[in-house]
C-alpha atoms as one frame of an Amber mdcrd trajectory, in Angstrom:
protein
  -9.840 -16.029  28.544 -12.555 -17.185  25.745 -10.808 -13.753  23.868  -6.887
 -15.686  24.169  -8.264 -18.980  23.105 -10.015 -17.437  19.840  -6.820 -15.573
  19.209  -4.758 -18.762  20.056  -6.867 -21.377  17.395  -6.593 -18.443  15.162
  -2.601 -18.485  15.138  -2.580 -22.479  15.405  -4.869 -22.723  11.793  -2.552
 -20.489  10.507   0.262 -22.079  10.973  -0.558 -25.278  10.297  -1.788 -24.538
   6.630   1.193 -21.856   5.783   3.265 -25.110   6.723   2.034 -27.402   4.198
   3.925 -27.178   1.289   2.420 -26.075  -1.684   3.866 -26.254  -4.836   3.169
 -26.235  -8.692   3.463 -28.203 -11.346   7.386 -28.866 -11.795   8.759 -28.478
 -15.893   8.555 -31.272 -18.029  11.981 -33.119 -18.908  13.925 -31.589 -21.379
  13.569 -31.102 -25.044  15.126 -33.477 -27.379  18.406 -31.824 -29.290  16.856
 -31.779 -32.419  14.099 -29.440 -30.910  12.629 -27.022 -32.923  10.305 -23.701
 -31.930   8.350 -24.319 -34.182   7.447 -28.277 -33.130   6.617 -29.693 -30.149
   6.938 -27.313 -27.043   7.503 -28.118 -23.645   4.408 -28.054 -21.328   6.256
 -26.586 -18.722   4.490 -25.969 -15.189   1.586 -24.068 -13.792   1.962 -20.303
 -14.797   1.211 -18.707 -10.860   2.644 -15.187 -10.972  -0.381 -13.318 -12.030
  -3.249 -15.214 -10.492  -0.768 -15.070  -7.185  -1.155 -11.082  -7.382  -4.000
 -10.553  -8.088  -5.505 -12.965  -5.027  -2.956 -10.667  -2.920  -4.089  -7.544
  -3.964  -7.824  -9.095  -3.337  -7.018 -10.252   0.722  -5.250  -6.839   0.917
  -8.469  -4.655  -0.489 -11.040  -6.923   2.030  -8.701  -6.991   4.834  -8.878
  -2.945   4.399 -12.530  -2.720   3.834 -12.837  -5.180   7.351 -10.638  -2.574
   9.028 -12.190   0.893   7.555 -15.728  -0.729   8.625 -14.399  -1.705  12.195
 -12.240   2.266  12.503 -15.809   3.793  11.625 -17.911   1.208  13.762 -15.441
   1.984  16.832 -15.443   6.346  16.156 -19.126   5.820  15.579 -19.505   4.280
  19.396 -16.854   6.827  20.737 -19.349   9.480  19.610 -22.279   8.285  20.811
């Protein structure tokens, strides 16, 4: 039972912060027309593609070092 309730606060946490929404910075209003490149630029919003792939590939590497450890932890104790 103390096994299903650990399990179920563990699915309740996660849901409740994947349902927050989460967003970043939206763009600026648009450019005057007489705009130049070479002037003024727009600020634009947060840049989050790399730093959002690179925190992914991070969870994914610990969650499979957590998982190697536990696969040689539990072969180690069917061994013994």
């Amino acid at each position: 039972m103390k096994k299903f309730n650990k399990i179920l606060l563990i699915v309740l946490i996660t849901v409740a912060f994947t349902s927050v929404d989460i967003f970043a910075q939206g763009p600026g209003p648009p450019p005057p027309p007489d705009h130049s490149s070479i002037g003024n630029q727009n600020k634009g919003g947060a840049p989050i593609g790399g730093g959002l792939f690179i925190l992914l590939g991070l969870g994914a590497a610990y969650g499979g070092f957590k998982g190697y450890k536990f696969y040689k932890k539990k072969n180690k104790s069917m061994l013994d």
